[in-house]
N, C-alpha and C positions, 0 to 999 in steps of 0.2 A: 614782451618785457623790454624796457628802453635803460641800457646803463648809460649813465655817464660819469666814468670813472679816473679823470687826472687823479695824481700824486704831488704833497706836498711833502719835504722830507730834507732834513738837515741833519751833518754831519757834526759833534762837539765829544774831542777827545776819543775819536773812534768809534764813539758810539754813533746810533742816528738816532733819532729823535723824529715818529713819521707822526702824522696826520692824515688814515687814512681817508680819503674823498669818495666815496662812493656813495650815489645815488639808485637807488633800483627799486620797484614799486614791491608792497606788501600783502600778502596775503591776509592777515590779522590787522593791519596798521599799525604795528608798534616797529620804531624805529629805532637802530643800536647803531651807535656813533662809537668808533675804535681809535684810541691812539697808540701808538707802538714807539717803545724805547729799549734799544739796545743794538745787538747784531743782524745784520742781514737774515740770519736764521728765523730772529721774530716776524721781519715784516714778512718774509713767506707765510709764521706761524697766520700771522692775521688774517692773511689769503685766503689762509685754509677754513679759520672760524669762519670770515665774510661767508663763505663759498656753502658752507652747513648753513649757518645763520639763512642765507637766502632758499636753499632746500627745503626750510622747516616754515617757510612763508614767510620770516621779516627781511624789512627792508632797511638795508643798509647807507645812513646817511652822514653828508656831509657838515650835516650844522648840527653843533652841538644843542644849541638853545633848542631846537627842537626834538630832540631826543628822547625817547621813552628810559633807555635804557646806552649807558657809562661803560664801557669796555678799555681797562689799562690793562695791555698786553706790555709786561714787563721783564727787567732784566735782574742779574743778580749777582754778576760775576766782581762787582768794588761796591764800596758801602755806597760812596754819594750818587750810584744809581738807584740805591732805591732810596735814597735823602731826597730825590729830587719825586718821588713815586709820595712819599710825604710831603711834599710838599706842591703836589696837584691834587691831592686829597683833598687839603685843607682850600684850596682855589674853588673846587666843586659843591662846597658846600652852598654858594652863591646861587648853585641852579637849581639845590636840593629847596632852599628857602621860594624858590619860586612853582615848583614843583615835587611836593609832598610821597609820593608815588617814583620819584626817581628812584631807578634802580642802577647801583653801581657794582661794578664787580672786578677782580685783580685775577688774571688771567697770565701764564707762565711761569719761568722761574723761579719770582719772588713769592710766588701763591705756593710753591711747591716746598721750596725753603721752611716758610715761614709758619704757614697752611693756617691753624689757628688761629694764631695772634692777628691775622688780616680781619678777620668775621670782627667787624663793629667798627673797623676803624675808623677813626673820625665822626662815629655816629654814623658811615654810610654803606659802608662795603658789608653786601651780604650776599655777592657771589665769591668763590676763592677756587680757581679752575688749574689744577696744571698742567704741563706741557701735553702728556698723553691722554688725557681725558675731554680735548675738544669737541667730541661727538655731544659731550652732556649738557654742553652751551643751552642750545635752545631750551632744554628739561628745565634747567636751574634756572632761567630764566622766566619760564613759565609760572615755575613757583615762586621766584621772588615777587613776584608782578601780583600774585596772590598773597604776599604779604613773609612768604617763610626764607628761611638762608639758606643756604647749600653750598656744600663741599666736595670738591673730587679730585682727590690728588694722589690718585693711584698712577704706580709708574710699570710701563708693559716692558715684556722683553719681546714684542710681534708687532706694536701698532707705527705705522709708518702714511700713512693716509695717503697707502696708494690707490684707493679707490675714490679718495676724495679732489672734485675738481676745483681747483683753487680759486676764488672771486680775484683775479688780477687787476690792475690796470692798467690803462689804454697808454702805449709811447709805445717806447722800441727796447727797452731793458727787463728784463724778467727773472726772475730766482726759483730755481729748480730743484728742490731739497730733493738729494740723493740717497742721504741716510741720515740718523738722528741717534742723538746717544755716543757715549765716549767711553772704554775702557781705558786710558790710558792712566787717569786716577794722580795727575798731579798734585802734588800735596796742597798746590796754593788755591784747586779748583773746584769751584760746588757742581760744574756741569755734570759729571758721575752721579751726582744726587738729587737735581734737578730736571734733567732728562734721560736719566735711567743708562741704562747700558748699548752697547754699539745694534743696530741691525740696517739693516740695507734693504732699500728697494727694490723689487724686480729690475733683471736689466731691461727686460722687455716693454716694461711700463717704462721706464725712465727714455726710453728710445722714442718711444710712443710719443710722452710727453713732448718731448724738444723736437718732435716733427709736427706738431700742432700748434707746437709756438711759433715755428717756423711759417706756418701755415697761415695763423693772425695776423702775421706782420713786424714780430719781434724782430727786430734786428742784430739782437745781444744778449746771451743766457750766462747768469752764473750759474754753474752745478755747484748745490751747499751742503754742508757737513760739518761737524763739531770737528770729524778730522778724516776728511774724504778721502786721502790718500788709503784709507783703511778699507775703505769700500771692497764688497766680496759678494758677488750673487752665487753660492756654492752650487746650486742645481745647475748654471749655467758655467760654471767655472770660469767666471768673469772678475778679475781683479780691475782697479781703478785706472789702469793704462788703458786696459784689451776696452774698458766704459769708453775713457776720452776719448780712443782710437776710433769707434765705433760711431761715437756722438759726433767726432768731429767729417767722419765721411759721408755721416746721413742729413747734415743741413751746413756743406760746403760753403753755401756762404752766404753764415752766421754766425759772428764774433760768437767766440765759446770762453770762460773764463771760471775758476773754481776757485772756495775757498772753505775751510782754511787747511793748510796740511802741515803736517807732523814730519821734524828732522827724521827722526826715525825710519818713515815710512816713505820716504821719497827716494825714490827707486830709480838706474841706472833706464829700468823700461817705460818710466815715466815721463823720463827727462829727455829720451830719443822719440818719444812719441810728441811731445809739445815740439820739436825741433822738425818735426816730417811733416805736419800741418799748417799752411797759412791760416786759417780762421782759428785756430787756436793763437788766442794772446799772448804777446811776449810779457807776460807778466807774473809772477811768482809772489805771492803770499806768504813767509816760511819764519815764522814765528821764533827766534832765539832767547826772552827772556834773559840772559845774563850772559858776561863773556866769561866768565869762572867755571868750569871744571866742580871745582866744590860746591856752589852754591846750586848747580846742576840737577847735581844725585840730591842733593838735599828736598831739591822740587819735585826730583823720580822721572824727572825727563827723559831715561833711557840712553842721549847721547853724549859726549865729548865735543868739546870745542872744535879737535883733531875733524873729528867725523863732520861736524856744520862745514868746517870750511870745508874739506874733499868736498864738500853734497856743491856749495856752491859753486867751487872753481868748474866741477863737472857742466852743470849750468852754463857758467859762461861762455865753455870751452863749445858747448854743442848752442847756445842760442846768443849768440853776442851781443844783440842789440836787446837783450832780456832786461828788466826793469824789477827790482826788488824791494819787495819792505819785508817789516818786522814788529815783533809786539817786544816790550824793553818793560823788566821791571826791574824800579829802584829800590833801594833798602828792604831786603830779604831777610829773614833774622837772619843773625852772625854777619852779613856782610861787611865785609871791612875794605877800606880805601884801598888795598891791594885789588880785591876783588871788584870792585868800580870801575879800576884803571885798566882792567882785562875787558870789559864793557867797552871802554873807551877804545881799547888799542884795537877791540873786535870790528868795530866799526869804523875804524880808519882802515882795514884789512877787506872788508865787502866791502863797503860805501853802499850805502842802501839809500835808494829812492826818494824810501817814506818813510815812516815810523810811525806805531801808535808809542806812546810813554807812558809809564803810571807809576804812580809810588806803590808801594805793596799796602794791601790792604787784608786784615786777619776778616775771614769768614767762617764763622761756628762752621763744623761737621766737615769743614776740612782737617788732615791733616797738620799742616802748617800752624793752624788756632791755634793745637797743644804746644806750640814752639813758643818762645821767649821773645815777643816781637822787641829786640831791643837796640835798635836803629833808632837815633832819636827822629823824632820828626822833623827839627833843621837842619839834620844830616842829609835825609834823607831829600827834604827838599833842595837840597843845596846840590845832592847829587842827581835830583833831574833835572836839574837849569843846567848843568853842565851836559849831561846827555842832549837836551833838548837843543841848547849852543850851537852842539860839535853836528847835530845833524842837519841843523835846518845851514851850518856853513857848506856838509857834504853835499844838501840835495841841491845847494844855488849853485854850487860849482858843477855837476853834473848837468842842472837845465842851462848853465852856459854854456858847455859842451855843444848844447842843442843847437843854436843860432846856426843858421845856414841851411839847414837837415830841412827834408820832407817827410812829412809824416802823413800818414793816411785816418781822417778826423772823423769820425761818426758826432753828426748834429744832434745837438742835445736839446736847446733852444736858448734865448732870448738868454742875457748876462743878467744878470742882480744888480749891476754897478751902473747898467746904461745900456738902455735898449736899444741903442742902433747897433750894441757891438751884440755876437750870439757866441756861447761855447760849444765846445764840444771834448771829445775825449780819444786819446791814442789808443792804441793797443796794447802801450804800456800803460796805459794808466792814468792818465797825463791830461788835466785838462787845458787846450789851448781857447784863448780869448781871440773872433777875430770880429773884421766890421764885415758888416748886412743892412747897410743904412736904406736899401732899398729892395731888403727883402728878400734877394734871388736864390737864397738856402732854409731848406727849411727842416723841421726834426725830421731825423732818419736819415737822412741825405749822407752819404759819403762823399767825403771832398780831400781834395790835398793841399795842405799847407805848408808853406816856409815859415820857418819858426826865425820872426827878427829879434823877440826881446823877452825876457826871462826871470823870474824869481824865485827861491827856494819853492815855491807851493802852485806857479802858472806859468804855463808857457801863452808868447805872444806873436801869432804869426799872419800870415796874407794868405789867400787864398789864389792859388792857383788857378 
């Protein structure tokens, strides 16, 4: 069997937005064309379906127009991701008219959410698959192809698909689901009810894994998790340090990188461990949602303002040249302009990186629903232009910092803007634009650059 498997995938407002590409011949001839929106955590999910899907004999491909069968691997954590899941719905009908026999199906969070109300939507969807139920892909597919629906959105407290080998594609960057599932039950979040409760991978297999990625030629693994710092293999008495620690000394040198974690859960032994490791990224993912105290407990976060900063100053103190973001929600019910301006002053106090931003968005079966959402909506707007403002001033004033600095770039390829120039990406994070007018770098390639010129969102450097 011949794959040929590039990735297509863009970033908007945190989420991404993939198109998986993968070609690979069929045992049956029916072909399933996957798009994926959301977090990192889905386009692994896809992996994992691609990876069954080709076990069970179909073939995985890249053009929709020829597709037997419509796979939306979706998200569910703010409404207008799944507004945009409606609104590729109504897009597909265009291939249903061409093709009477289309089978289309909604696959993750929002199938899990919603389960029901999906069956018929649009006249099309008559698969509805959720997070732990990927095995039954191929099943339901079977049968819709036979003309019936099918549903499966039962949620495990054991399935982790460690026994499943993930359809990847072909570069140097790979996504390594460590665990799946979330107790942590903040009020604002469907994850608890979408992918069930916390369980962990073997550490054994997870080691297994990242020495085989190592082995294909990956050059860069995230370890992913709703909230990996949680991670625990109890037979081996393996918390999320003793994992990193271990991961990071069996593929030495392979950029290592994880997300997302929990203030809570970020541990004094986690933070000396990312500091003892070169292949471990100087980059931290650590989620604060609000700079209030009150609107905190309200969300059930577990921490204090108090404690976020300790966790980071700890941080800077042991990785200095560490690179941070954040996930920021605006208008929380009750939140009032005092509570905004603790937001504000929180973030002139770390200075973060990056940021994802969002307004608050009420999700049935959360906690939060039952609250008063009564933040008006141009409040609320008004108070993510200021958020958004004050950070994109912090992160241009930090990538000024950068000018002069060398930084070690993993090739990514060719720029979007002008193909003579190619990017690539720090170890913080960081993607730098440089020129390759005649080619002499190519994907994978580690290089060193001088960082000449800067914007809140790229670095602009030469190549050493």
């Amino acid at each position: 069997m011949q794959l040929d498997i590039p990735i297509l995938s863009k970033r908007t407002n945190g989420d991404i937005e993939n198109h998986t590409k993968i070609t690979t011949s069929s045992g049956n001839g029916k072909k399933v064309y996957i798009e994926t929106y959301g977090c990192q955590m889905n386009v692994n999910d896809s992996e994992i379906v691609a990876g069954i899907l080709q076990k069970s004999g179909y073939g995985v491909t890249d053009r929709i127009e020829n597709s037997d069968v419509i796979l939306l691997n979706t998200c569910s954590v703010r409404d207008n991701a799944e507004q945009k899941i409606d609104k590729r719905l109504q897009h597909l009908r265009h291939y249903r008219k061409k093709n009477s026999k289309l089978v289309v199906g909604i696959l993750g969070c929002m199938a899990e959410r919603l389960r029901g109300q999906l069956m018929g939507k649009q006249d099309l969807v008559s698969i509805v698959v959720g997070p732990d139920e990927y095995r039954r892909v191929p099943e339901l597919i079977d049968q819709a192809l036979g003309g019936e629906q099918g549903i499966a959105v039962k949620l495990s407290r054991v399935e982790t698909y460690d026994d499943i080998i993930p359809l990847r594609t072909e570069g140097i960057s790979a996504w390594l689901s460590i665990m799946r599932g979330c107790d942590k039950f903040c009020t604002y979040c469907v994850v608890p009810y979408t992918r069930g409760r916390e369980r962990s991978k073997p550490f054994d297999i997870v080691i297994k894994e990242i020495v085989q990625l190592h082995e294909q030629g990956f050059k860069e693994v995230t370890l992913l998790g709703q909230n990996v710092n949680s991670y625990i293999d109890m037979d081996k008495k393996v918390d999320f340090a003793k994992l990193l620690d271990e991961c990071a000394k069996a593929v030495p040198t392979m950029r290592i990188r994880y997300t997302t974690s929990h203030p809570y859960d970020m541990t004094d032994e986690l933070i000396e461990t990312m500091a003892k490791h070169k292949n471990i990224c100087n980059y931290i993912h650590l989620p604060v949602q609000s700079g209030s105290d009150k609107i905190l407990k309200l969300m059930n976060r577990h921490y204090t303002i108090e404690h976020y900063i300790e966790r980071m100053n700890l941080i800077k103190k042991h990785i200095p040249n560490v690179a941070l973001s954040t996930d920021i929600i605006s208008g929380f019910p009750t939140e009032t302009e005092e509570d905004h301006q603790q937001t504000l002053d929180l973030m002139k106090i770390v200075r973060y990186d990056g940021a994802y931003m969002f307004n608050y968005s009420p999700r049935s079966k959360t906690k939060s629903y039952m609250m008063v959402d009564d933040v008006p909506e141009d409040v609320k707007k008004r108070r993510l232009n200021e958020i958004i403002e004050l950070q994109n001033q912090i992160a241009a004033e930090i990538n000024l910092s950068e000018r002069g600095l060398i930084h070690e770039v993993l090739v990514e390829g060719p720029s979007k803007k002008n193909k003579l120039q190619w990017q690539g990406r720090t170890d913080t994070n960081k993607v730098v634009i440089f020129d390759n007018p005649e080619g002499n770098y190519k994907t994978g390639d580690l290089i060193n650059c001088t960082i000449n010129n800067s914007t809140s969102a790229t670095l602009f450097g030469s190549v050493i």
